[in-house]
DOKE-621038 format. One record per atom (N, C-alpha, C, O): residue in one letter; x, y, z. Coordinates in steps of 0.05 Angstrom, whole numbers, padded with zeros to 5 digits, always signed. Example, Ala and Ser with C-alpha at 12.3 -4.5 7.8 and 13.67 -1.06 7.14 Angstrom:
2
A+00264-00114+00156 A+00246-00090+00156 A+00264-00066+00156 A+00285-00066+00169 S+00257-00045+00142 S+00273-00021+00143 S+00258+00001+00157 S+00268+00023+00161 
END
This chain:
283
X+00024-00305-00639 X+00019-00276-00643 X+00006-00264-00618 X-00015-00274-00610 X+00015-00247-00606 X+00011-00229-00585 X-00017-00209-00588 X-00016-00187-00598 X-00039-00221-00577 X-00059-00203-00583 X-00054-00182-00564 X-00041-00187-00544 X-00065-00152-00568 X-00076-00135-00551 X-00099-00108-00555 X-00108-00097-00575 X-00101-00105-00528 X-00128-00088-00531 X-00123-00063-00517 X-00110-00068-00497 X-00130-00037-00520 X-00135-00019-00491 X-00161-00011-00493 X-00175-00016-00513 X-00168+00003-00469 X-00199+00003-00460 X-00196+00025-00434 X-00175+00026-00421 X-00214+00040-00428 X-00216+00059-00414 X-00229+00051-00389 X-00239+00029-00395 X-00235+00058-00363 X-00244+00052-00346 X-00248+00081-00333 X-00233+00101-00337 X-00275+00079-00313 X-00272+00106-00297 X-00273+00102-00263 X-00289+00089-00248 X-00255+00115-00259 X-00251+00120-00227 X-00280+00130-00214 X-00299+00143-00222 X-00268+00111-00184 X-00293+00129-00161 X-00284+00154-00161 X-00299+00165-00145 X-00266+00172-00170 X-00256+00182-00148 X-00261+00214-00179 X-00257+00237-00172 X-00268+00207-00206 X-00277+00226-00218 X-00264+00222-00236 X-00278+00225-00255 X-00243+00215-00243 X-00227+00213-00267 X-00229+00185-00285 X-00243+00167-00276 X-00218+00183-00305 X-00226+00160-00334 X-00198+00159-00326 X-00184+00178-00318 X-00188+00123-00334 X-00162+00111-00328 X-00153+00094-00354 X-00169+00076-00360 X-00127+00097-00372 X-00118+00072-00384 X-00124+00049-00374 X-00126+00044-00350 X-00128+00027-00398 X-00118+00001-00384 X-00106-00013-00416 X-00116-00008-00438 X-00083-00031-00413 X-00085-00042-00432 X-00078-00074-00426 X-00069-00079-00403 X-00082-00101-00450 X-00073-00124-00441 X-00065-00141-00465 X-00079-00142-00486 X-00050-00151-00462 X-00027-00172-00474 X-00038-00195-00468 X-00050-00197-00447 X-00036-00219-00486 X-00047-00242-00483 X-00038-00266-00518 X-00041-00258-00541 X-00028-00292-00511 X-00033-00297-00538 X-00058-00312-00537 X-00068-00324-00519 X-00065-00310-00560 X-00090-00331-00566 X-00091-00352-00564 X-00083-00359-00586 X-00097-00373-00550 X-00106-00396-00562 X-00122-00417-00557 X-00122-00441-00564 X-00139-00401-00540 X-00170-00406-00532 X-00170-00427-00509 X-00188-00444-00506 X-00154-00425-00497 X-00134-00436-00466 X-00149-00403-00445 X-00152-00379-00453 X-00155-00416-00417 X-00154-00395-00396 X-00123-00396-00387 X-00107-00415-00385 X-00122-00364-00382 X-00092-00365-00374 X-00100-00342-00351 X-00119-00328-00347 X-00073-00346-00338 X-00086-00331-00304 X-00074-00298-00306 X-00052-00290-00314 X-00087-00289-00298 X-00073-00260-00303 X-00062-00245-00292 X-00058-00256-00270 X-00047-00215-00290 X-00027-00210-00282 X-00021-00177-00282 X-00008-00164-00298 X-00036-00168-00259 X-00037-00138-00268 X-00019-00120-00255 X-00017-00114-00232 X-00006-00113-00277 X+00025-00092-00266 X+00014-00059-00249 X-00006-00047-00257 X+00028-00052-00231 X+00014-00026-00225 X+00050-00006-00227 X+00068-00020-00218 X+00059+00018-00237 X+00070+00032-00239 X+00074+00044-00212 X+00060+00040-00192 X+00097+00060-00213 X+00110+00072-00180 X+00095+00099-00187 X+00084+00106-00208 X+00099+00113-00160 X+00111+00143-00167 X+00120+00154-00183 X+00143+00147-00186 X+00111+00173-00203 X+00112+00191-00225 X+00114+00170-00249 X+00122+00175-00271 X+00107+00150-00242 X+00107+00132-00266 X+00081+00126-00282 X+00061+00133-00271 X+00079+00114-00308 X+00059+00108-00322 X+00063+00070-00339 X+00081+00055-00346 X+00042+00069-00339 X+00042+00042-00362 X+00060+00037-00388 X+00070+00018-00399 X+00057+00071-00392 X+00077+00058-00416 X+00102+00074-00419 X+00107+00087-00439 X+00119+00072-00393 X+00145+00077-00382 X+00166+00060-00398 X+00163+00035-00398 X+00181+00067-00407 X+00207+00052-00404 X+00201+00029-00425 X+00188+00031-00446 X+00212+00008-00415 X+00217-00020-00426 X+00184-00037-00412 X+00180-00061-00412 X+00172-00023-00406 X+00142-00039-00385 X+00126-00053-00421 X+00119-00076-00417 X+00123-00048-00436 X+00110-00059-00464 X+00129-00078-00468 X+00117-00096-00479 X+00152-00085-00465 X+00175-00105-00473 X+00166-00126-00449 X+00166-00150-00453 X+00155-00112-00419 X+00147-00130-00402 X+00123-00140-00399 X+00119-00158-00382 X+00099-00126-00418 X+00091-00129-00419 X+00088-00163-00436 X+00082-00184-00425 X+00096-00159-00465 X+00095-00186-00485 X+00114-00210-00478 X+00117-00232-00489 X+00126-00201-00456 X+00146-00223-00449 X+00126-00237-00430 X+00128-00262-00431 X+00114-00230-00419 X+00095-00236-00389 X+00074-00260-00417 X+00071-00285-00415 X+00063-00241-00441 X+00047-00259-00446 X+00060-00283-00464 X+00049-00305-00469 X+00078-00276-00469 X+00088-00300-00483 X+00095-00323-00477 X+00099-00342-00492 X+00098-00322-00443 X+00108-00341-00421 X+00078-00354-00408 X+00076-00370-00389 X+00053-00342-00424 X+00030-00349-00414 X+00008-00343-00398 X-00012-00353-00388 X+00018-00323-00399 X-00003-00298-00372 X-00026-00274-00392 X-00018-00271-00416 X-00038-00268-00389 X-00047-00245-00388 X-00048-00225-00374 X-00063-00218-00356 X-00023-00211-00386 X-00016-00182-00380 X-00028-00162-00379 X-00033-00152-00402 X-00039-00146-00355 X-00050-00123-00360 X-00034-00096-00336 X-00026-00098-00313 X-00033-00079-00350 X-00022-00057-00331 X-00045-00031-00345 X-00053-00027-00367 X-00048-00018-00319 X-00065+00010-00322 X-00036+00035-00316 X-00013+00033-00306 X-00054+00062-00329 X-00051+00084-00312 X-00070+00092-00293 X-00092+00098-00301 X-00065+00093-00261 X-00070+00105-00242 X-00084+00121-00251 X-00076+00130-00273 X-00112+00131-00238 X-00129+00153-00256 X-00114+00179-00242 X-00119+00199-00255 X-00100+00185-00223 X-00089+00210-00221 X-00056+00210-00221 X-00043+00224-00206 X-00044+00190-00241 X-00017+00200-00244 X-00011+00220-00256 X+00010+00231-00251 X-00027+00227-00272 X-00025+00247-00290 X-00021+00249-00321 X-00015+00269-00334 X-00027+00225-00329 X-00031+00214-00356 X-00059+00226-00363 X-00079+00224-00349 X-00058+00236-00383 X-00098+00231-00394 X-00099+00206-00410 X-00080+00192-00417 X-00124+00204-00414 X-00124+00172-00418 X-00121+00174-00451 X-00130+00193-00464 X-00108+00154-00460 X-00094+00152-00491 X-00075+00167-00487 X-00067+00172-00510 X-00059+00180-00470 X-00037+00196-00470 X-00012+00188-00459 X-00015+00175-00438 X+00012+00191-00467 X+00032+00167-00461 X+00051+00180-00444 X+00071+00167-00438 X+00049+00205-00435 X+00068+00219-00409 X+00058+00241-00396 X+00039+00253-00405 X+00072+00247-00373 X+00053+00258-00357 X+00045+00299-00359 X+00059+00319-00359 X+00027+00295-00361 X+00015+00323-00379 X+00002+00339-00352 X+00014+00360-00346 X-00025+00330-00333 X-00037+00337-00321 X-00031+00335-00289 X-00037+00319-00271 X-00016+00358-00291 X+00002+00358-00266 X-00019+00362-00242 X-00012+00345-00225 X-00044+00378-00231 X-00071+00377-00227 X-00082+00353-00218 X-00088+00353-00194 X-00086+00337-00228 X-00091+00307-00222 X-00069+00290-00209 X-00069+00278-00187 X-00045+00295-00232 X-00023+00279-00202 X-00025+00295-00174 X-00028+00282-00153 X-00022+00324-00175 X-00020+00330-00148 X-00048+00320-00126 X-00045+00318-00101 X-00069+00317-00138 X-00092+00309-00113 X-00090+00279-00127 X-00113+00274-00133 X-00081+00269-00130 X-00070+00242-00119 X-00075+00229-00089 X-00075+00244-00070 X-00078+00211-00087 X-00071+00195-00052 X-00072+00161-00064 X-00080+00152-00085 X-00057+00148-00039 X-00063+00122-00037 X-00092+00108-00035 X-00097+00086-00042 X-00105+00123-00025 X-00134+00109-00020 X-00144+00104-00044 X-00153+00082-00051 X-00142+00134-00064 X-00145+00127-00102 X-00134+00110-00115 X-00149+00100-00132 X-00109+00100-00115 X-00104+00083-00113 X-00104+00057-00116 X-00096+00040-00132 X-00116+00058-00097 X-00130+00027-00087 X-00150+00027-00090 X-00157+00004-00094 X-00171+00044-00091 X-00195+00040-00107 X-00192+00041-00139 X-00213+00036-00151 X-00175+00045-00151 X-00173+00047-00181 X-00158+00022-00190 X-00154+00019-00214 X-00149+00005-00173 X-00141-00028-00180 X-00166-00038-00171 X-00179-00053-00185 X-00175-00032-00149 X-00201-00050-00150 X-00223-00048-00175 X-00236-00064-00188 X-00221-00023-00175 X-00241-00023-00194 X-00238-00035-00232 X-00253-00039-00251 X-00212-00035-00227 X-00195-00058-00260 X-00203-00086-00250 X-00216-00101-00265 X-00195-00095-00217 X-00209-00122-00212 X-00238-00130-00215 X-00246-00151-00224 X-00252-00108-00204 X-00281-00120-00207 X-00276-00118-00250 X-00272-00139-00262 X-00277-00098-00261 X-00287-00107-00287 X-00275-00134-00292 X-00289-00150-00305 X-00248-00141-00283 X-00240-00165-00303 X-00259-00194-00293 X-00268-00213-00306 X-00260-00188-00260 X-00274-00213-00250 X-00301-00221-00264 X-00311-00243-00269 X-00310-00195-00270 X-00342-00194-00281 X-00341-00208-00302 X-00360-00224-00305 X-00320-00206-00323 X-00328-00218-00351 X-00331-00200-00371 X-00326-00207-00395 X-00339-00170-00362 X-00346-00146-00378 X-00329-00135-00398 X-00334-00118-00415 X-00297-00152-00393 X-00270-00131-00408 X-00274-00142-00438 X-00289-00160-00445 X-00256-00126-00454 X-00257-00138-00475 X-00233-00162-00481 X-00229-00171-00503 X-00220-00168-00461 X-00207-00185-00460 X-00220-00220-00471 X-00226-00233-00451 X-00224-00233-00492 X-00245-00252-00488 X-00241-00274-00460 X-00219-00280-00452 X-00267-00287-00447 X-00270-00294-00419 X-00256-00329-00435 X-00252-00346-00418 X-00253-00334-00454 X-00244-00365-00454 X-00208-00363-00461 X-00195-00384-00461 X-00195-00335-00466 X-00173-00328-00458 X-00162-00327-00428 X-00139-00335-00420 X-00182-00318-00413 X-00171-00311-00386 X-00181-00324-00365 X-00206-00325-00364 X-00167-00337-00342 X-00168-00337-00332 X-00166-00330-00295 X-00152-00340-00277 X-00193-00302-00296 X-00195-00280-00268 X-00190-00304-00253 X-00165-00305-00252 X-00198-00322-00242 X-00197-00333-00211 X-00164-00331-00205 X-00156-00321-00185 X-00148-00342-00224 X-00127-00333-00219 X-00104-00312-00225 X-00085-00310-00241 X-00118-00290-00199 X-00108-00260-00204 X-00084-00256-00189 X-00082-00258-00165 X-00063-00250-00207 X-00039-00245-00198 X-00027-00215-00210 X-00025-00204-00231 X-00021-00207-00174 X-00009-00179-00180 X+00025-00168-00172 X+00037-00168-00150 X+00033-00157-00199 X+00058-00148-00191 X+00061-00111-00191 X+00050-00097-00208 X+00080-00098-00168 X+00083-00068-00170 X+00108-00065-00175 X+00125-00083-00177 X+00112-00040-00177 X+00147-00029-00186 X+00142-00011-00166 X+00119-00002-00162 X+00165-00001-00149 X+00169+00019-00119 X+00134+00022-00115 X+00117+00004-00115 X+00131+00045-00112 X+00109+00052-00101 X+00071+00036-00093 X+00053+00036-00077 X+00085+00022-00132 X+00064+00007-00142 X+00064-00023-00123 X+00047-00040-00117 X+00090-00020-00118 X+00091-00047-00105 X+00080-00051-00081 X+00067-00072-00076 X+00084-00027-00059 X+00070-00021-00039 X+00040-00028-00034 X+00027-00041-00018 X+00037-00013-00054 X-00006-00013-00063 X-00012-00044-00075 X-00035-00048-00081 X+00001-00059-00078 X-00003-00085-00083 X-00007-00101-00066 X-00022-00120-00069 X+00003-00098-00052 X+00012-00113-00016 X-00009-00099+00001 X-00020-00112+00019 X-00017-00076-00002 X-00041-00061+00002 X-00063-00081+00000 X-00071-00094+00019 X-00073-00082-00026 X-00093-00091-00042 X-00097-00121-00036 X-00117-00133-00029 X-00070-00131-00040 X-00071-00166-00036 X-00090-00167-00004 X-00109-00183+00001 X-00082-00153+00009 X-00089-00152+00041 X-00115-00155+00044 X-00126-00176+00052 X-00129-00133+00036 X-00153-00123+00036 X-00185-00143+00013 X-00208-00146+00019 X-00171-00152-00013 X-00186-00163-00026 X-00177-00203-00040 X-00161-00212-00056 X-00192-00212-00027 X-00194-00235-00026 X-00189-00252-00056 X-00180-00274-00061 X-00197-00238-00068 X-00189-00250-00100 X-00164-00251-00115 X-00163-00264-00136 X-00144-00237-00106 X-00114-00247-00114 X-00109-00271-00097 X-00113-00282-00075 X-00095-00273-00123 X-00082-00304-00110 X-00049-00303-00103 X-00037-00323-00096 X-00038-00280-00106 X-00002-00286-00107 X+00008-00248-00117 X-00004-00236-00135 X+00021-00241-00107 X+00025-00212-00112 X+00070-00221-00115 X+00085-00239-00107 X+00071-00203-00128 X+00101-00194-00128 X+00107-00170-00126 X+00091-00154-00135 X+00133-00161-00112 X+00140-00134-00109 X+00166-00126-00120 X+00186-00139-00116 X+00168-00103-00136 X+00200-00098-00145 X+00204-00076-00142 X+00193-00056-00150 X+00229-00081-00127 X+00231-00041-00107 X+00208-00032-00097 X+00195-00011-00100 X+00207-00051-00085 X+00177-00038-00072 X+00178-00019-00033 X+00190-00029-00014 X+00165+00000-00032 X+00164+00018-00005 X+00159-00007+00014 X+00150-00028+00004 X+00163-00004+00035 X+00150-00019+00067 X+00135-00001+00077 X+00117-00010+00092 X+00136+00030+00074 X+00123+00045+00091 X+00115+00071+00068 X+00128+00081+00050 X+00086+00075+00077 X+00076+00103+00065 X+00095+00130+00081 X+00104+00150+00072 X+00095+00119+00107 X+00104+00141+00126 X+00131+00155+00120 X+00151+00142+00120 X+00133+00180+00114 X+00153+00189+00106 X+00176+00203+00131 X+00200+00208+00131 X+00163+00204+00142 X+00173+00219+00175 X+00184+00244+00157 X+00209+00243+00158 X+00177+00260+00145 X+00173+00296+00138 X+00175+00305+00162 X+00159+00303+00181 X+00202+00318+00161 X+00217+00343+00183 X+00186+00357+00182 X+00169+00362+00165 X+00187+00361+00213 X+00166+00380+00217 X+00162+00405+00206 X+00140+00414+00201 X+00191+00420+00199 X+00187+00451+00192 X+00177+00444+00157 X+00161+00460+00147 X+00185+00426+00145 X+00168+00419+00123 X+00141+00419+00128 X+00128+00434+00113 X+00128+00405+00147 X+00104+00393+00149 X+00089+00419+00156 X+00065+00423+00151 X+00104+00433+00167 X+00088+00456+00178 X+00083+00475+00153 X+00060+00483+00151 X+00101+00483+00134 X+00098+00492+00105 X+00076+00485+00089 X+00061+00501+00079 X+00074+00455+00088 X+00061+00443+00061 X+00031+00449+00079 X+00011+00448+00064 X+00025+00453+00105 X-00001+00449+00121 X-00012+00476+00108 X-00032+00481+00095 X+00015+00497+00120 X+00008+00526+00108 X-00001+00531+00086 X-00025+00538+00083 X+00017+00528+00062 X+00016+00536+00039 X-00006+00519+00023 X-00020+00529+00006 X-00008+00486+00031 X-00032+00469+00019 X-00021+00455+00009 X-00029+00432+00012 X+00008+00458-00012 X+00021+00445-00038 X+00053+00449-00031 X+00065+00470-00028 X+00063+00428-00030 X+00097+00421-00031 X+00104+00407-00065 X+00092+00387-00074 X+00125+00424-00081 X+00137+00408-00103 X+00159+00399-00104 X+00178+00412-00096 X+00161+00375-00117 X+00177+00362-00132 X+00191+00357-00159 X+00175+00359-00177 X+00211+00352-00167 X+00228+00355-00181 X+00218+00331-00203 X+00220+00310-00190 X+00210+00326-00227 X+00222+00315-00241 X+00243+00312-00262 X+00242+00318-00286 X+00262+00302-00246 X+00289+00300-00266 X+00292+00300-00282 X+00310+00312-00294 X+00270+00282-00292 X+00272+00270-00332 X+00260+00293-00350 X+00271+00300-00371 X+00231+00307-00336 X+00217+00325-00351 X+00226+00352-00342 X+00222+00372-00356 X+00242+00352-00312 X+00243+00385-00307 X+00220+00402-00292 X+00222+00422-00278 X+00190+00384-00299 X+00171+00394-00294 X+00170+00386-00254 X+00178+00367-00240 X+00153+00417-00248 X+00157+00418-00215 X+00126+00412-00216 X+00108+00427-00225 X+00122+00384-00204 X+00094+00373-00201 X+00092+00367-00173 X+00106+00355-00157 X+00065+00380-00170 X+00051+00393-00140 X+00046+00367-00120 X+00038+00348-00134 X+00048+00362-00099 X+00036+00348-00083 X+00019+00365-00061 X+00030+00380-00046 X-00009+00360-00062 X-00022+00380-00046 X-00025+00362-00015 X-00022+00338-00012 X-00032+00380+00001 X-00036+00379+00028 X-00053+00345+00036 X-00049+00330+00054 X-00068+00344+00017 X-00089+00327+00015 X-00080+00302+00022 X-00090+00288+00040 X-00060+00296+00006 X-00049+00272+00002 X-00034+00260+00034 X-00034+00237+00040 X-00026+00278+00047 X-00018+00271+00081 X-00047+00269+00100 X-00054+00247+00108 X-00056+00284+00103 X-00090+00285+00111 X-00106+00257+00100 X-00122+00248+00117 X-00102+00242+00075 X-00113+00222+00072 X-00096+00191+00082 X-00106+00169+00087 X-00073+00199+00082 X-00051+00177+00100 X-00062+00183+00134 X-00071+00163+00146 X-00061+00202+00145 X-00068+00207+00174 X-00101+00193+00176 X-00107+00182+00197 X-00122+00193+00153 X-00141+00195+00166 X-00147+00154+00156 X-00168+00144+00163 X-00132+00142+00144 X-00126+00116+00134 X-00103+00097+00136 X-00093+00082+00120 X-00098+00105+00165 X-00070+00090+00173 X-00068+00068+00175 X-00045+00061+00173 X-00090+00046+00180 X-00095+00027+00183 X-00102+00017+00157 X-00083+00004+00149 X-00120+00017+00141 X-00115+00008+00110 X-00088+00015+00099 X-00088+00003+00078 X-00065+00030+00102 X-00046+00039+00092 X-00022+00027+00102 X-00001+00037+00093 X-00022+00009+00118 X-00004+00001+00140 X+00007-00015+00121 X-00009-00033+00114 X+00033-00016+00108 X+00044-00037+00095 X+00059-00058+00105 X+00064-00078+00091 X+00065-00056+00123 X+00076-00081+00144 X+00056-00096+00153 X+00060-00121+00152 X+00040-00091+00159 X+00019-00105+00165 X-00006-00122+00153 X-00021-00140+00159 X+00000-00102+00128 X-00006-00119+00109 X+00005-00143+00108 X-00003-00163+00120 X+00025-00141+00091 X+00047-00150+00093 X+00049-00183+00110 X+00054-00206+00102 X+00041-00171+00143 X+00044-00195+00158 X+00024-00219+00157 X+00030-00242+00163 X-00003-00212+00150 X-00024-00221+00153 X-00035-00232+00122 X-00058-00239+00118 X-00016-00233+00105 X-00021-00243+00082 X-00013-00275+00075 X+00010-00283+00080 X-00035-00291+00064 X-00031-00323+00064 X-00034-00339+00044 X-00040-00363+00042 X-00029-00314+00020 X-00019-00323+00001 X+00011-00319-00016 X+00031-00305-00010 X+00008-00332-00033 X+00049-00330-00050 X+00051-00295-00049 X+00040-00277-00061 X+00073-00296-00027 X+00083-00266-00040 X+00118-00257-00046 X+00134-00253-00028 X+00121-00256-00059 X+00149-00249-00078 X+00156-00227-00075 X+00140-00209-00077 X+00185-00221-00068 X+00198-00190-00056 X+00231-00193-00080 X+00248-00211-00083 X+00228-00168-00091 X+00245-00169-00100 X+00250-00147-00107 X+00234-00130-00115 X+00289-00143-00104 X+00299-00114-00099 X+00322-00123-00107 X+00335-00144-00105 X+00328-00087-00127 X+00348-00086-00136 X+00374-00084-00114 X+00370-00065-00100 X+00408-00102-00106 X+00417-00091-00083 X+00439-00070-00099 X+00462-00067-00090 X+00430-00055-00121 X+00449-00030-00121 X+00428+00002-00131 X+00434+00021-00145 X+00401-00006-00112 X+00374+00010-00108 X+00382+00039-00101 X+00388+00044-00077 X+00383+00057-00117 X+00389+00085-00109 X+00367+00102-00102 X+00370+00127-00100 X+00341+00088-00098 X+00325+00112-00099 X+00309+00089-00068 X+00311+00101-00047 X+00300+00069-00067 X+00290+00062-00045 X+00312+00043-00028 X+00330+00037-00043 X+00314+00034-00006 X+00343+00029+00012 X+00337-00007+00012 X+00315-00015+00017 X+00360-00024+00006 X+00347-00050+00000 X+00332-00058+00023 X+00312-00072+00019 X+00343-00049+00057 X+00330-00048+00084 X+00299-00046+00079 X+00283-00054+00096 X+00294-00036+00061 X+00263-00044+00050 X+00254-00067+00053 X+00241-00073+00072 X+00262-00088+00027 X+00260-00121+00022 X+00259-00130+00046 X+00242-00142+00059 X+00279-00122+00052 X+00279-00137+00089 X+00265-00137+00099 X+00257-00158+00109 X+00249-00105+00106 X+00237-00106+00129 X+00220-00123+00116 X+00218-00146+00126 X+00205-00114+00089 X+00179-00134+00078 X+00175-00164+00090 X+00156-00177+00099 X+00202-00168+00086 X+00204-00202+00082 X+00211-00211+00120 X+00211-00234+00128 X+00215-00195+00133 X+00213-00198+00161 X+00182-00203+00168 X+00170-00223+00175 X+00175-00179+00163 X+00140-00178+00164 X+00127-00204+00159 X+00109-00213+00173 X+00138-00216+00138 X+00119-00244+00135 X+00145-00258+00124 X+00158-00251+00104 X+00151-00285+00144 X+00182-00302+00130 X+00175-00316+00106 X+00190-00323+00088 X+00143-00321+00108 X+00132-00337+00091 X+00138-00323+00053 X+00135-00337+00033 X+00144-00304+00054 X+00145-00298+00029 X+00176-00304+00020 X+00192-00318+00032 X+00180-00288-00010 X+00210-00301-00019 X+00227-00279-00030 X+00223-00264-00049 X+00246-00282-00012 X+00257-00259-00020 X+00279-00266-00042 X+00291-00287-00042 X+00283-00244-00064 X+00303-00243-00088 X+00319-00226-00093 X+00307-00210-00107 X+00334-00220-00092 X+00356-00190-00093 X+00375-00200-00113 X+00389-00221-00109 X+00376-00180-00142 X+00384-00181-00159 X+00410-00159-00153 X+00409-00136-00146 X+00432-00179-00160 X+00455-00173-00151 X+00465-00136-00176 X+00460-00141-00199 X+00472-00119-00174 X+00489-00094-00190 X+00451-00083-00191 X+00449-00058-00189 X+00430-00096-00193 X+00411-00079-00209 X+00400-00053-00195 X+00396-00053-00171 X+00396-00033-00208 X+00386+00001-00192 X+00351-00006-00192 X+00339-00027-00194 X+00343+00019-00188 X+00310+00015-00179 X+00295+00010-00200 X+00272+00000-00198 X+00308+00019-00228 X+00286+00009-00248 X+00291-00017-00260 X+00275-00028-00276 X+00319-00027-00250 X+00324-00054-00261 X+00327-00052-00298 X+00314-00063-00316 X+00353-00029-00297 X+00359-00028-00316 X+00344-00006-00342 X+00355+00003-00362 X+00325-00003-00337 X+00301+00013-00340 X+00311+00043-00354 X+00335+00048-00349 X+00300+00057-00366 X+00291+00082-00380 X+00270+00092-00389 X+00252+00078-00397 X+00271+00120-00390 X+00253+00127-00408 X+00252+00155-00424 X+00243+00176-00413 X+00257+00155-00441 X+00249+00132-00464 X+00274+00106-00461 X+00298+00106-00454 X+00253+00081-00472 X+00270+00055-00480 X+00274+00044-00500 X+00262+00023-00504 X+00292+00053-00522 X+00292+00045-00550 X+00307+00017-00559 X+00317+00013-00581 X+00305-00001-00537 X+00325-00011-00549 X+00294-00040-00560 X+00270-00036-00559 X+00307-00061-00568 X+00285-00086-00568 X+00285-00113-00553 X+00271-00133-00558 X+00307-00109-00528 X+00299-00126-00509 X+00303-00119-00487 X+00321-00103-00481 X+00286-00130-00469 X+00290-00133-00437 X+00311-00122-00429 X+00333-00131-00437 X+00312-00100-00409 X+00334-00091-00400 X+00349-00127-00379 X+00335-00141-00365 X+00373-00130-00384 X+00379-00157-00369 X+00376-00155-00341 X+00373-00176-00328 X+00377-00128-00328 X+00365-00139-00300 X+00332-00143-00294 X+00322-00159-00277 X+00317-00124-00312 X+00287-00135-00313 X+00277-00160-00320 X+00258-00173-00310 X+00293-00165-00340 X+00293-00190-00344 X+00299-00219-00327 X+00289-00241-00330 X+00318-00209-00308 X+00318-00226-00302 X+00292-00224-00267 X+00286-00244-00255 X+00285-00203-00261 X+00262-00199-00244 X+00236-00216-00259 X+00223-00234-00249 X+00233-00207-00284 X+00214-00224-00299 X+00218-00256-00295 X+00203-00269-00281 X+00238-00267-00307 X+00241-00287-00306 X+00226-00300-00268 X+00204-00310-00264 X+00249-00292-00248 X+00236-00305-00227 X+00211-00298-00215 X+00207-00307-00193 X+00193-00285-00227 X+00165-00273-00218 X+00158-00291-00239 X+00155-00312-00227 X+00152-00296-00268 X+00147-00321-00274 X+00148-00350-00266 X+00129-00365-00268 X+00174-00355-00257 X+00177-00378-00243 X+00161-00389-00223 X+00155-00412-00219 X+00154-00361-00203 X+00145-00364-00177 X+00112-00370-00179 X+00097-00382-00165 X+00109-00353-00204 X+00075-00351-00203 X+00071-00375-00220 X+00048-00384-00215 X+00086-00390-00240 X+00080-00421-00244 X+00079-00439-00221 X+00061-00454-00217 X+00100-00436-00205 X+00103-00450-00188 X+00080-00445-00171 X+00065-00465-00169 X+00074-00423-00159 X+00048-00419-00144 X+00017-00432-00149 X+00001-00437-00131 X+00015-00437-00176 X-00012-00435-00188 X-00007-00474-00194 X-00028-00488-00195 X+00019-00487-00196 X+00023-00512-00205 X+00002-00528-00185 X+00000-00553-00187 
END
């Protein structure tokens, strides 16, 4: 039986964040495994709860948050507070997984501490999320093994200047979401905090300087990020492993809403070898 819990957490940065986690019982430490969401995405996207119980059923303790400024309110399951997504940045970010790491390392979650086992913290992202993972692995010493799926190589967008010169002007450039229609703001802020954090933000470099298990994996029929991504990642450091799931798009089969009751088969099969790898890692 698939226990779970959610629990609130609050950001440095002013805002209160989801968290929720998957686990079965059976009074075994099991190593854990915290999912982070892309761009305009949330925790409980798509088929991510299907990946969620599959993760624990295979032995992990599953936990995935909402980002305190995607734009979720917390207990809320799509994105509402367009305000918060727009002052958004990466640096938040990454302080709002750290700050899910320190509670879990502490002992404080309600997760019980003879279920889990923190020392071995393993993190996986989806596009954007995947980025900030490779981020994070870099920077904090307590993961042990990160995976990436569709994940960015670069924050850097190279924005046509006569854009750049707009969004400087005006403060706020929007974006389209497809699914909702809704035109959600990205403010000025969010380039200004990339310029003034280039060096914590450097995903290649991350990337190169990392010496533990790291797992790259990309869909090769990716319509939203270029598979030349994976590559470069896996150039950056040979030591990692690269996986390219042959027909799959960026969500790996993915929707949202996801009504169906299993695993989309190309997530599934991303799951599968991110399982494999992180047994194998931890053996």
């Amino acid at each position: 039986m698939i226990q779970y819990t959610e629990f609130v957490l609050s950001s440095p940065h002013g805002r209160d964040f989801s968290v929720d986690a998957r686990w079965i019982s059976d009074e075994t430490p099991k190593p854990v495994v915290i999912f982070v969401h892309g761009f305009k995405g949330f925790k409980d996207w798509g088929h991510f709860n299907l990946l969620a119980d599959y993760f624990a059923a295979h032995g992990f303790v599953f936990v995935k948050l909402n980002l305190s400024h995607n734009g979720v309110e917390p207990g809320g399951t799509d994105l509402t507070n367009l305000e918060a997504f727009g002052n958004n940045n990466f640096c938040i970010e990454l302080d709002d997984l750290g700050t899910l790491i320190d509670h879990l390392t502490i002992g404080s979650s309600p997760i019980p501490t003879i279920e889990m086992d923190a020392a071995h913290l393993l993190l996986i992202g989806h596009s954007r999320g995947g980025g900030l993972v490779l981020l994070k692995a870099a920077e904090d010493e307590r993961v042990s093994g990160v995976a990436t799926w569709s994940a960015i190589s670069t924050i850097d967008q190279r924005w046509p200047q006569e854009m750049m010169e707009e969004w400087k002007r005006t403060g706020v450039q929007y974006i389209m979401n497809a699914r909702t229609g809704q035109q959600m703001p990205l403010y000025y802020q969010l380039y200004e905090n990339y310029q003034a954090n280039q060096q914590r933000l450097d995903i290649l470099k991350s990337v190169e300087k990392l010496a533990i298990p790291v797992l790259i994996i990309h869909g090769e029929q990716d319509e939203t990020l270029p598979l030349q991504m994976a590559h470069d990642l896996h150039a950056a450091n040979p030591y990692a492993e690269l996986f390219l799931v042959p027909e799959a798009d960026h969500s790996f089969g993915g929707k949202h809403p996801y009504d169906e009751q299993e695993l989309p088969a190309f997530a599934k099969a991303a799951a599968d070898k991110t399982i494999e790898y992180f047994q194998k890692a931890l053996s």
